[in-house]
C-alpha positions as CSV (number, residue, x, y, z in Angstrom):
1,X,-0.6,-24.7,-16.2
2,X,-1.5,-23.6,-12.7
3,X,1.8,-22.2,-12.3
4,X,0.2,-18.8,-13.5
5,X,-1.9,-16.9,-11.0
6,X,-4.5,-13.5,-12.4
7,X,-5.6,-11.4,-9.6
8,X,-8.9,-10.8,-11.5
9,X,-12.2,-8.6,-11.2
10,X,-14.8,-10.5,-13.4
11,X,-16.4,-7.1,-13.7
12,X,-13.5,-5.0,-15.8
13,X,-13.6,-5.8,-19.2
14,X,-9.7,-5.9,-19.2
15,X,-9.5,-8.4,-16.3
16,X,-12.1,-10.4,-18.7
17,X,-10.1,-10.4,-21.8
18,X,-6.6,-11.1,-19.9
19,X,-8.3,-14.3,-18.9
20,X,-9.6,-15.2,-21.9
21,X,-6.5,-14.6,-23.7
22,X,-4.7,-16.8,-21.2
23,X,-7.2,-19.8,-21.6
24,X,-6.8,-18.8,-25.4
25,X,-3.2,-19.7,-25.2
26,X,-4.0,-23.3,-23.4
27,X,-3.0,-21.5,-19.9
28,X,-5.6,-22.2,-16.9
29,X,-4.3,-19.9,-14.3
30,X,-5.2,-20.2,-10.9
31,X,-8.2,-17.4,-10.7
32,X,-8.0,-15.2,-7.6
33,X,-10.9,-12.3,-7.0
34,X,-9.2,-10.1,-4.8
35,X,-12.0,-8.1,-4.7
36,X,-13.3,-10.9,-2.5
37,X,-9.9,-12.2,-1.8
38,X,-7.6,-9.8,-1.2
39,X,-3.8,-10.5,-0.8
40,X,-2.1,-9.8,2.2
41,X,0.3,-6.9,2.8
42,X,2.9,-9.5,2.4
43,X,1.4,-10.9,-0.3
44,X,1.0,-7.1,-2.4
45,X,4.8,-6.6,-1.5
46,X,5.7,-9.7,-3.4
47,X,3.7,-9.0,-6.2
48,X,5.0,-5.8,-6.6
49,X,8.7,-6.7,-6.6
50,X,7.8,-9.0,-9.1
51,X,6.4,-6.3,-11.5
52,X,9.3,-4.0,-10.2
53,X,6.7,-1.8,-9.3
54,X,6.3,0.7,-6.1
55,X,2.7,1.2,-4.9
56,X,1.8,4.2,-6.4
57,X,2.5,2.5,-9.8
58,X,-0.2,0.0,-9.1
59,X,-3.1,2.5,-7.5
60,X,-6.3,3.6,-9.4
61,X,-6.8,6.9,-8.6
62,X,-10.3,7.2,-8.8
63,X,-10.9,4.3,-6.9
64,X,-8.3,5.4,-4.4
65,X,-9.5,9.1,-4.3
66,X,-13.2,7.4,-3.4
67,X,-11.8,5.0,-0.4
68,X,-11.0,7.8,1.0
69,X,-6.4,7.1,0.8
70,X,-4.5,9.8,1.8
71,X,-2.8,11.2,-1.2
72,X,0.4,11.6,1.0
73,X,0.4,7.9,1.4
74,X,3.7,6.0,0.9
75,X,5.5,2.1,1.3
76,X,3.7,0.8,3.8
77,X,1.2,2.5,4.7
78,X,0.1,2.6,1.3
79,X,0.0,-1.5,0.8
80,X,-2.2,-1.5,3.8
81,X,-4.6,1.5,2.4
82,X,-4.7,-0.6,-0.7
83,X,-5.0,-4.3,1.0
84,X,-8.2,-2.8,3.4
85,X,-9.7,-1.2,0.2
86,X,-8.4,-3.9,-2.8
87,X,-10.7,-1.9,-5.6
88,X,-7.9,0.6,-5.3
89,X,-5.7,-2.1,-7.0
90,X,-4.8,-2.0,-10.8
91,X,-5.8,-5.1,-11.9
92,X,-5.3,-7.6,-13.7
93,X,-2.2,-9.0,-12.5
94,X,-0.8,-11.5,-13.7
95,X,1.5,-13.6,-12.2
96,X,4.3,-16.5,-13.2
97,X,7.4,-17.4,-10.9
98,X,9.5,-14.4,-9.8
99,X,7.5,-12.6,-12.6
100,X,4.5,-10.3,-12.8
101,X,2.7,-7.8,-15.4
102,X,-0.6,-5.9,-15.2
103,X,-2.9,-7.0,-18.0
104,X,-3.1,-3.4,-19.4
105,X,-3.0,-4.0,-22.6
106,X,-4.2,-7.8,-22.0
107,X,-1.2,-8.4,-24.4
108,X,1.3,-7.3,-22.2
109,X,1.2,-10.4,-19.7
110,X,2.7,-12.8,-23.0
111,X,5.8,-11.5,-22.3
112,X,5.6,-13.7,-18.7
113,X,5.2,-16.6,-20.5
């Protein structure tokens, strides 16, 4: 099924067992480290109608706090904050069509399915 696409960080153990609970399910998404790859400003907007989220519902704070993004950030300017530093993303996402979910609980991205 390539139809499925994970915006993944090999290194975050929940990123790990979203994939593995994909292939478990006979599901070989398409496997994008947007760590090294990240999506475009375009690309983030799209994703995040399709987890009818804003940006702020997607940001790590930490990660965020330590690139340095203005906490008065919004819309826009906030995709870009996030596209130039992508280790400010939550992650995974998973996503299917029209449709999206963060992997947080890995479980969570079945309902996609």
């Amino acid at each position: 099924m390539t139809d499925v696409t994970i915006y993944h960080n090999p290194r975050c153990t929940k990123s790990r067992e979203t994939l593995e609970l994909l292939r478990s399910k006979g599901i070989e998404p398409t496997v994008v480290e947007y760590l090294k790859t990240p999506p475009s400003a375009a690309e983030l907007t799209a994703i995040l109608g399709k987890l009818g989220k804003g940006p702020r519902d997607i940001l790590r704070a930490k990660e965020a706090a330590e690139a340095g993004i203005a906490k008065d950030l919004d819309g826009a300017a906030l995709v870009a904050a996030m596209v130039a530093n992508p280790s400010a993303i939550e992650r995974p996402i998973v996503v299917k069509g029209d449709k999206a979910r963060v992997g947080r609980p890995p479980e969570s991205v079945l309902e996609i399915l």
